[in-house]
N, C-alpha and C positions, 0 to 999 in steps of 0.2 A: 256145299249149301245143304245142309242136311234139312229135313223139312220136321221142321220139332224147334224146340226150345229146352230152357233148361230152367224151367219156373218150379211149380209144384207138380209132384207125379198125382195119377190118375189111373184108376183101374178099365183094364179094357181088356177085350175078349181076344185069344186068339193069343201068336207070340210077341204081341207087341205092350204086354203088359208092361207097365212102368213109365209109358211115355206121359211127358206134361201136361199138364193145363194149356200152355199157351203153342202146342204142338197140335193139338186135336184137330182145330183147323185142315191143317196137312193130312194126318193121317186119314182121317175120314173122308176128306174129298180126292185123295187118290185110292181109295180105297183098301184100307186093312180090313174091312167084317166080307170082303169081296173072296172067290177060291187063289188057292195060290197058282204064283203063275208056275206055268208048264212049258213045254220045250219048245213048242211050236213059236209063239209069241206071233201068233198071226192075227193081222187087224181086220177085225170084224166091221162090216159095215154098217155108217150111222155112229160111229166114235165120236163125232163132234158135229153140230150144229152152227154153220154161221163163221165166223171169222177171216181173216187174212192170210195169202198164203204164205210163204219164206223163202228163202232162196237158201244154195247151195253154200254162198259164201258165209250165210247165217249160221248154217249148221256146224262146219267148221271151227266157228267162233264159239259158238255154246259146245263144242267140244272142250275147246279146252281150257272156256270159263268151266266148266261144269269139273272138269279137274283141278282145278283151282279152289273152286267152294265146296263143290258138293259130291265127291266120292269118298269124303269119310264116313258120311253117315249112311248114302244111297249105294256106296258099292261102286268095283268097274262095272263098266258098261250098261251101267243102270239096272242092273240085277238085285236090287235089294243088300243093306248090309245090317249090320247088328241094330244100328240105332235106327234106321230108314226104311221104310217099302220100296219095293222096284218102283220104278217108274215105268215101266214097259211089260207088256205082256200080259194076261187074260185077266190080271189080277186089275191091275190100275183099265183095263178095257172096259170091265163089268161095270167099274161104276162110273167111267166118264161116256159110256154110249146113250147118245141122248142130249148130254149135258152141252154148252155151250161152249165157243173156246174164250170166251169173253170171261167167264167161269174159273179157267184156267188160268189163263193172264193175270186177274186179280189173286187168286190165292199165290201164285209165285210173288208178284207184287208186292201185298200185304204179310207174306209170314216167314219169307226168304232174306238172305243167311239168319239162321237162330242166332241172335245177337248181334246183330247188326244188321236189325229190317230195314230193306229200303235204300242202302247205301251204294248200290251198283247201280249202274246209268241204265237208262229205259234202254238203250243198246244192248245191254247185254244181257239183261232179263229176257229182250226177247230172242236173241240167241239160241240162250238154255234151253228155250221156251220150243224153238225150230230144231235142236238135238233132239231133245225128249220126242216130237212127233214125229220127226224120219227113223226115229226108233220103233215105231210100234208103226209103220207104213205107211203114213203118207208122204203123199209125194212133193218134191219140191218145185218149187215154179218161180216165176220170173218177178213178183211181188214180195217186199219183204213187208216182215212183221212190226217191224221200228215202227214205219210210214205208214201203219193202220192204229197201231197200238193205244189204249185209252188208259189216262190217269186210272190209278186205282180205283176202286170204290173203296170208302172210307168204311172199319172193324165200326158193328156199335150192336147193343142190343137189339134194336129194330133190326137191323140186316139178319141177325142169328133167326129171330124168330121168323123173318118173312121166305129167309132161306134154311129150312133148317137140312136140308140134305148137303146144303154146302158148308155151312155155319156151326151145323149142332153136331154132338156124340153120335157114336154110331149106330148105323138103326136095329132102334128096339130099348135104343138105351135114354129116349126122350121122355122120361120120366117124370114123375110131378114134382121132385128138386131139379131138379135142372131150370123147368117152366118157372116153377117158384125166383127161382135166381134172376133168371131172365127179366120176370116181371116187376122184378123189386129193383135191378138194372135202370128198366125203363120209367121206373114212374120218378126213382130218384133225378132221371131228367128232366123229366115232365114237372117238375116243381122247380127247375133254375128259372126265375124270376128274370124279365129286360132287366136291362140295365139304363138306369138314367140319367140325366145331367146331374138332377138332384143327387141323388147316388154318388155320382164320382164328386162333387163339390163335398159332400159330406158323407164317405160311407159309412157302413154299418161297423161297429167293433169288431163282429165276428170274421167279418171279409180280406180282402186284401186284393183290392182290386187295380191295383195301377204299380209300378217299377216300385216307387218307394211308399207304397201305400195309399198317398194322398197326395194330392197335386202339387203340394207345395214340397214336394222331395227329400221329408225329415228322416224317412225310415224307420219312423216311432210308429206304437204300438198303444192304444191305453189298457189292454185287457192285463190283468193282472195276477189269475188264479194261479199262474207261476209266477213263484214269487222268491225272494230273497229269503225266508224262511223256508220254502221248501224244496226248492232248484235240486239241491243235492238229490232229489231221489227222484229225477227226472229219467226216463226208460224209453227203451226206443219201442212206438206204437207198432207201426208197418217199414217197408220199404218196397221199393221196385225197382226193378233195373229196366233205362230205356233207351233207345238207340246210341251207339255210339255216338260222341261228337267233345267239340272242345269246349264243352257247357260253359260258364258264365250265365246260365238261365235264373229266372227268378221266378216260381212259381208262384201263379193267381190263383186265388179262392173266391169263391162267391157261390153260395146255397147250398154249402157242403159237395162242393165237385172242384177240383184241381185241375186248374192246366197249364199245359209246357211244353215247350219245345225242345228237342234235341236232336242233331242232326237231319233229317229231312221228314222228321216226324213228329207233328202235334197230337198230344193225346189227352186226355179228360179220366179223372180217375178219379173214384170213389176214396173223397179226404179222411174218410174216419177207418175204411178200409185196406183202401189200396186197388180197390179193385178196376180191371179198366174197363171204361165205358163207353167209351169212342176212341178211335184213330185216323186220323188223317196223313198217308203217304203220300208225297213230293215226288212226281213222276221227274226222275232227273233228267235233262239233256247227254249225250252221248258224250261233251268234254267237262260235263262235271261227274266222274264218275268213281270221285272218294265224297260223297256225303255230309260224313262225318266229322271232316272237314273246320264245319260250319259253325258258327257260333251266336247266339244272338241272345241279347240281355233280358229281354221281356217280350211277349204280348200285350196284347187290351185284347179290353172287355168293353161292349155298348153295345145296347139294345138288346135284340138277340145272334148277334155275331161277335166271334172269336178273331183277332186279326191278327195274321202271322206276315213275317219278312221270311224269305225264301234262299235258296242260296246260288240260285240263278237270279236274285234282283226281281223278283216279283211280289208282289204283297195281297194275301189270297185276304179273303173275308168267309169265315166258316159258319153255319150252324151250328150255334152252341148246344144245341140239344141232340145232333144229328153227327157232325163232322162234315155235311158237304158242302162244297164248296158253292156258295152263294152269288160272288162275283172273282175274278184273277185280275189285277191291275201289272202290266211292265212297269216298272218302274224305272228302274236301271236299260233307258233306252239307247243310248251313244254306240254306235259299232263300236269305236273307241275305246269304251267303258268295256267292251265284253270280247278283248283277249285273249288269250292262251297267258298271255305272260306272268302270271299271277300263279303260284301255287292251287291258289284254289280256280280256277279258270277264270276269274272274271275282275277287272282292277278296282271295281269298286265293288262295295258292302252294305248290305242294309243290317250289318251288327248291332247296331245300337234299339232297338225296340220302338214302337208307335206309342204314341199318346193323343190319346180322343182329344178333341176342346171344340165346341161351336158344329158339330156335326162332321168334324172335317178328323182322317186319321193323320195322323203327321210325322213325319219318320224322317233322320237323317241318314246318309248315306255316306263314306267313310273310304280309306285310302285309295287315292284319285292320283297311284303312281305314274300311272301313265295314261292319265286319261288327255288327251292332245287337244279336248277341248276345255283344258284348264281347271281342275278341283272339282269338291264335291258341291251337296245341295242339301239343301232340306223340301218336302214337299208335302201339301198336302191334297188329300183323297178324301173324296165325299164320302163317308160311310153306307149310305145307303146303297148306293151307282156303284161305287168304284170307278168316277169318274175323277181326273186330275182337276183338281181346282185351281191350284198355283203351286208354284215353283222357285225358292230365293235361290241363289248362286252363290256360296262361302269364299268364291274366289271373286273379289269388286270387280266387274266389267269397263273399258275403259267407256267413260261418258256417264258414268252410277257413281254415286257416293262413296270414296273412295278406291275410284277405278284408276287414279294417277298414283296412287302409293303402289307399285310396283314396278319401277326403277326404269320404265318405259317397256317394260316386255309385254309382247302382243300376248293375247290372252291363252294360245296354245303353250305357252311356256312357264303359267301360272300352273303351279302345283301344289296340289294337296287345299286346306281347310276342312278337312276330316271331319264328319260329327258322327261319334260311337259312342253316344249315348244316349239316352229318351230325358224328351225335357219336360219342365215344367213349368204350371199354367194356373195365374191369379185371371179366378174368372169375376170379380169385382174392375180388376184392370183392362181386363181382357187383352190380356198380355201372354203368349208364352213363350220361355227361356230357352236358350239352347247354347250351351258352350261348343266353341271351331275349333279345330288342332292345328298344328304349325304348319310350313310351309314342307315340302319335300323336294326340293333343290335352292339348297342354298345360294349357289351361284348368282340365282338369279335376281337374287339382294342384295350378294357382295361385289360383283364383277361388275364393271362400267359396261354397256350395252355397244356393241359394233359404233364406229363414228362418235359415241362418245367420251366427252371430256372425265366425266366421271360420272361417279354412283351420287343419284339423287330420288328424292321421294320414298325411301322404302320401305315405308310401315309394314306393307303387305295386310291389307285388311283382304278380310275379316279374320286373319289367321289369330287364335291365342285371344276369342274376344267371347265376349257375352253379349246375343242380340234378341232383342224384345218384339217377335213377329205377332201382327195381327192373324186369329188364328184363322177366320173367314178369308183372309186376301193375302195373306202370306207379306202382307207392307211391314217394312222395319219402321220401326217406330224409335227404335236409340240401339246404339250400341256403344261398350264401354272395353277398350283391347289395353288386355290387362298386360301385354307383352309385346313390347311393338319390335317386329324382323325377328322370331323368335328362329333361327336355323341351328338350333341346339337340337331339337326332336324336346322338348321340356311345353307339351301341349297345357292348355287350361281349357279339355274337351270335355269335364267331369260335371257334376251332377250340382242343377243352380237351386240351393236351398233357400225358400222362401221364410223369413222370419220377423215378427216383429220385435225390435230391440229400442230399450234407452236410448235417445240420441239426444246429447245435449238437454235433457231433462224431460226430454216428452219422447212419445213411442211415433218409430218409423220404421217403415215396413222395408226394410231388406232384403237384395239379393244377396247369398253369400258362396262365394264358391272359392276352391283353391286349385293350385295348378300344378304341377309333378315336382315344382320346387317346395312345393306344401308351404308355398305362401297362398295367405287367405285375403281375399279383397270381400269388402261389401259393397253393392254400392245401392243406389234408391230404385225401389224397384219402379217406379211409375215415370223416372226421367232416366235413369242410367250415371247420376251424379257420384263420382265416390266421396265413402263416408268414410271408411277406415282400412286400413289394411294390417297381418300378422302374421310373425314372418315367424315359424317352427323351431329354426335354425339348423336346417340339417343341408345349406347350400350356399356355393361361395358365387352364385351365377351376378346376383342384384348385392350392390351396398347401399342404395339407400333407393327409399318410395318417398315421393315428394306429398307431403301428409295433404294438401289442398287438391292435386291434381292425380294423386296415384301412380303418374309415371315413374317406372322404373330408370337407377343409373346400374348401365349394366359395368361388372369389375372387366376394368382393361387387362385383367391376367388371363381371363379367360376368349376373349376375343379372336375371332379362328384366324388364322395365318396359313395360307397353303404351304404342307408339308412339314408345319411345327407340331408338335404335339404338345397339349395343353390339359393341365388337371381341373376337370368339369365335377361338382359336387348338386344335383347326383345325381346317377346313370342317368342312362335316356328311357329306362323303364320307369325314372322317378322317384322322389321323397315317397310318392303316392299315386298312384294309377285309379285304373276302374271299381276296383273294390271301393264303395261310397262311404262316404262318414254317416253317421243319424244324431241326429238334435233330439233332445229331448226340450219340446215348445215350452212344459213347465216351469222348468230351471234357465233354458239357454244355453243347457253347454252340448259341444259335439264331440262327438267321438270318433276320430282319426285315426284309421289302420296307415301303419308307415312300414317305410326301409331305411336302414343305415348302411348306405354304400355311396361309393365315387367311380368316376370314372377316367380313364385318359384317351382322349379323342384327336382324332388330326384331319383337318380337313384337305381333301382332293377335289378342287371342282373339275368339275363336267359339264358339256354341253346339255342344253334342253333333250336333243336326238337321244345320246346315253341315259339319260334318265326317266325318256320315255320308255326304255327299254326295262325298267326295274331296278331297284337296289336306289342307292343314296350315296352321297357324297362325304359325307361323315365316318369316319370310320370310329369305333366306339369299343376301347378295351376294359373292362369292367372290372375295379380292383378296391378293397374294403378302405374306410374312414383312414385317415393316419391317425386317430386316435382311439383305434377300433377294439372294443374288449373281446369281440367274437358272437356278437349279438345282434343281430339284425334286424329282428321284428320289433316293433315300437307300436304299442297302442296309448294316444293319449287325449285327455280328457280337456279338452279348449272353452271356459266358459268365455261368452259371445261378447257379454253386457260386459267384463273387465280387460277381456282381450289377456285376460293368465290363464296359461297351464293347470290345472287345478292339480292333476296327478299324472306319471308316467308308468306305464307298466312294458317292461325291457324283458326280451327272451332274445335267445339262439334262431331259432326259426322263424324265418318270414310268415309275414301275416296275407293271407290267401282269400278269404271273403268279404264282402261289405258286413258293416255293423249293423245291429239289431238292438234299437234299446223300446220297453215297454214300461209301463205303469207301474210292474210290479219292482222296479228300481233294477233292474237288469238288463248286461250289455250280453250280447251275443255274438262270435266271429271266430274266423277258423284262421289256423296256419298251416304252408307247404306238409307238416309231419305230421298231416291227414287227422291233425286236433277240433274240434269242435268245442269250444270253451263260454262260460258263462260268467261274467264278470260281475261285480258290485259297482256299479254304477257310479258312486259315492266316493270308491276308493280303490278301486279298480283291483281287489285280490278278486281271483280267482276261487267262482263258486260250488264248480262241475265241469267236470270235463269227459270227454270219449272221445275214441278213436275210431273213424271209419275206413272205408274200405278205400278211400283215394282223398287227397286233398279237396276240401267244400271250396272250388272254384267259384262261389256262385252267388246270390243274393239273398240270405236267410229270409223267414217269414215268420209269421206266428199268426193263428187264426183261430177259430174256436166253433163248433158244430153242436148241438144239442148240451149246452152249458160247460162243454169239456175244451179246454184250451192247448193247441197243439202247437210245438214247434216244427219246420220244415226246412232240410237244407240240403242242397243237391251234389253229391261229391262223384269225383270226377274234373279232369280238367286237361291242361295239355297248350294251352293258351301260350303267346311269345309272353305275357306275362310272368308265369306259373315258371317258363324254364330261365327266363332273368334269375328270380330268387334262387330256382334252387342252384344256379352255378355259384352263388354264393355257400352253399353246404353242401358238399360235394359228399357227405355221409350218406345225407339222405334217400333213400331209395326210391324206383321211381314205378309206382302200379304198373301192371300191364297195364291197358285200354278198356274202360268201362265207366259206364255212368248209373250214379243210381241217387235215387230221391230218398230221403233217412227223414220219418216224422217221431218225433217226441212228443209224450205224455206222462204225466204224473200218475202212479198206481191210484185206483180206486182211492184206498184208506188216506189218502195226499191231499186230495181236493176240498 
């Protein structure tokens, strides 16, 4: 755990020249401008002010965390190494005598491991925390440090200036550029304007304030100064790198300040810069203690709070101008829900990102393997409180509207209706969207239940549907299930685009969304009626959609048989996953990131008990088209109004971002082989392209600050998605671990 980074060097006094920008934190609050330490290493009294004490067992543990992270850079035994100051002895005494231990906890907190802040569990920070001070004498006692220990305080410019002996350069070196930085820091906050309903119903061009921009989830853009004439000499602005994690994130803009999440860290950054200007660290629980982990598709924006999903299941509400933490909602309350059994500690997810509508933040919550109280939920949270409003249930309860479509199983055996993604919201209907995911035990649709004659009723609602909640009371108002018993893993959990279209001669306002078969339904968004469905043709799952009612016949070839094995077109990662399509509302057409693969599957059932236990019934061998050229990635252009192809554009490599189309007639999206590409919208050749440092897992943007129009896309990834594809191109190579934000801009003489 070296206490530095590896950002931009910075000159400093002493033999510690060279260390970073994003390191100074560290160095100066343990003290480099302090004497070196000497042999004695005896603790002077008055080291610390206030805090908790440790225990014996703690110390041991931050022994040999602290060999783990942080003797590369700090040395054995905490003696100082090339990259680090001791931690121990007259050097680090001189400047934390006096100082707080509260002081100390947050700077390990906030700036600990360089590259990956924040991803070790409040257990083991405070560990390190009880090594370090039995190293310099104090003594241990019967209280541990866990069990007192306080969330961080959040990095920002007011914190540097109100603490600058903790915050700033070393002393003497608080100079009139530094205050100047600070000050221009802070006022750049001091100008992000609330955010308001008005706002979100119509934002500003230059913003980007919601998942796909606007509520209505096209992923368009009108701004235009990048444009199909000049794209080609598009140049990368800034970049940053931000905590590890398996991003999927979709950076927000609004008033020229950026934010984002990535692993247990939201941060606010100067859009035209890069520079950062708030942080907010995730004190983690002790069994979630990889972080990084974590993945979650967007934020909101409203009022003046920032609203993050967490990765212990909590949904904080921050200080957009500040970072701190305003209210913490549990969300994820179920003993049940919060396991061990999960990779990431905890059986459900709040993946999928909030969306404001009617005061209330609204978030769905996402693989409910073995949640015993039957699937996931969507809910919503007052804004202002962070008080729970209501609560729908994605798995039907028996005695609710559709609670007998589940083959008679009592509700602990109802699994899965996942929603991982952020929906969206016609606020003339006052309606918002949310697509559910499949069910996660088969069994319990296909097997006749104990005592019974047979299998009956097994839609399994809400799984594989699209439902239209009131956004004040969380009341359904329709739902339309675009896949009934879907026990393939082939979800329709994806993103419900709002559009007005042609319908039989006059304009109706559509939902439209598609499902991993990358067949596309529409249906009316004010009743849930279908109007039309389009089927890609990259799946042998449905042969026909009954054009009046939309129901699917599904092909008897593919029908599960225990212990047959059966060829499923395609995988279970999908024609199409989370990466979103974007409409361009001008023309009507969308643009569809795909895969061309199959699979061979065989179903084992299981009991409900086994399956609460993790894993699935399905087993899923992943193997290319039989009429496969060697080409995977498919982007193609679906106009709405005629329901044709207009164009295909076919590569090698899987397609790894959501689309990006704008005004200036340009698509935008990346693939696995860490491409970043700008298409012609028209005709889909390729108009620019570069390569980043990892595959753009994530949500491209495009926003614009002082008449200068940027593009934004965050690479890095790591996602059960991300390793679908690439087992398809086994060329490929696969990053180390890092995430980082890449904004584009057109040179001066461009614009």
């Amino acid at each position: 755990m070296g206490f530095g980074s590896n950002d931009r060097r910075w000159p400093a006094k002493g033999s510690y020249v060279g260390w970073t920008a994003a390191g100074r934190l560290s160095l100066i609050a343990l003290g480099v401008a302090a004497p070196a330490l000497t042999a004695s290493g005896v603790l002077a009294q008055g080291l610390f002010t206030g805090g908790a004490g440790f225990t014996a067992a703690e110390v041991e543990q931050g022994k040999a965390a602290y060999a783990r992270s942080c003797v590369s850079c700090h040395g054995a035994d905490l003696v100082g190494g090339q990259f680090g100051p001791p931690l121990k002895g007259e050097a680090f005494q001189a400047h934390w005598r006096g100082q707080t231990r509260a002081a100390l906890s947050n700077l390990i907190l906030t700036t600990m491991p360089p590259g990956a802040t924040g991803t070790l569990s409040s257990g083991t920070y405070a560990a390190i925390e009880a090594y370090i001070l039995q190293a310099n004498g104090v003594a241990a006692s019967s209280q541990a440090i866990a069990a007192q220990q306080k969330a961080p305080e959040p990095v920002s410019p007011g914190a540097m200036a109100a603490n600058p002996e903790q915050q700033a350069p070393p002393r003497g070196a608080q100079d009139a550029a530094y205050k100047a930085e600070i000050a221009r820091r802070m006022a750049k906050l001091a100008a992000v304007t609330s955010v308001t309903d008005a706002m979100l119903k119509k934002p500003s061009e230059a913003d980007w304030l919601i998942w796909r921009r606007t509520y209505e989830g096209l992923g368009h853009s009108p701004l235009k100064q990048i444009n199909k004439a000049n794209v080609g000499q598009l140049q990368m602005a800034w970049s940053w790198s931000l905590p590890i994690s398996q991003n999927e994130i979709t950076p927000l803009v609004h008033d020229g300040v950026m934010f984002l999440a990535s692993g247990p860290a939201v941060q606010a950054l100067d859009a035209v810069t890069g520079e950062l200007l708030w942080q907010y660290l995730r004190r983690l629980p002790d069994e979630f203690d990889n972080g990084r982990t974590f993945r979650v598709k967007t934020l909101a924006i409203y009022g003046d709070k920032v609203f993050a999903p967490t990765v212990d299941g909590h949904l904080v509400a921050l200080d957009v101008k500040t970072g701190k933490v305003v209210w913490d909602r549990e969300v994820i309350t179920d003993a049940e829900a919060k396991t061990n059994g999960q990779p990431e500690g905890v059986a459900l997810h709040l993946h999928g990102g909030p969306v404001v509508a009617k005061g209330q933040v609204i978030i769905g919550a996402s693989l409910g393997l073995n949640n015993a109280k039957g699937g996931a939920f969507i809910v919503g949270v007052d804004a202002q409180t962070g008080k729970e409003t209501w609560r729908f249930h994605t798995i039907a309860r028996p005695g609710q509207p559709g609670g007998d479509s589940w083959n008679g199983a009592p509700v602990e055996e109802r699994f899965g209706g996942g929603v991982w993604t952020a929906g969206s919201y016609d606020p003339d209907l006052d309606l918002i969207y949310f697509g559910i995911g499949n069910t996660y035990n088969s069994a319990t649709l296909l097997e006749p239940r104990p005592g019974a004659s047979g299998v009956t009723n097994n839609d399994g609602l809400y799984t594989d549907t699209t439902v239209a909640l009131r956004p004040a009371t969380g009341e359904l108002a329709w739902h339309f299930q675009h896949q009934k018993r879907d026990v393939w893993d082939l979800d329709w959990v994806f993103e419900q685009s709002l559009i007005t279209l042609p319908v039989d001669g006059r304009p109706r306002k559509l939902v439209v969304t598609g499902g991993k078969t990358a067949i596309f339904d529409a249906v009316d968004a004010a009743t849930g009626r279908f109007v039309f469905s389009t089927d890609l043709g990259l799946q042998n799952q449905v042969i026909a959609v009954d054009p009046k009612t939309g129901e699917k016949t599904v092909n008897p070839a593919v029908q599960p048989q225990a212990g047959v094995a059966k060829f499923l077109c395609p995988t279970a990662f999908g024609a199409r996953n989370w990466p979103a399509t974007a409409i361009n509302p001008s023309t009507g057409i969308m643009y569809i990131p795909l895969i061309e693969a199959c699979t061979d599957y065989t179903y084992a059932p299981r009991t409900a008990a086994e399956t609460a236990a993790g894993g699935s019934d399905m087993k899923f061998s992943n193997r290319t088209r039989p009429d496969s050229d060697g080409k995977f990635g498919r982007l193609a252009a679906l106009d709405l109004k005629t329901r044709k192809v207009v164009w295909t554009h076919r590569q090698r490599m899987p397609l790894a971002s959501s689309a990006l189309t704008t005004d200036g007639g340009l698509l935008f999206n990346g693939d696995l082989d860490r491409h970043f590409s700008a298409y012609d919208q028209a005709t889909g050749k390729v108009l620019w392209r570069t390569r980043l440092s990892a595959s753009p897992d994530s949500s491209p943007v495009t926003y614009s600050v002082g008449g200068r129009q940027y593009v934004a896309v965050v690479a890095g990834g790591g996602s059960a998605f991300s390793a679908g594809g690439r087992g398809l191109v086994p060329e490929v190579g696969s990053p180390a671990a890092g995430t980082t934000v890449v904004v584009f801009e057109l040179p001066k003489a461009a614009r």
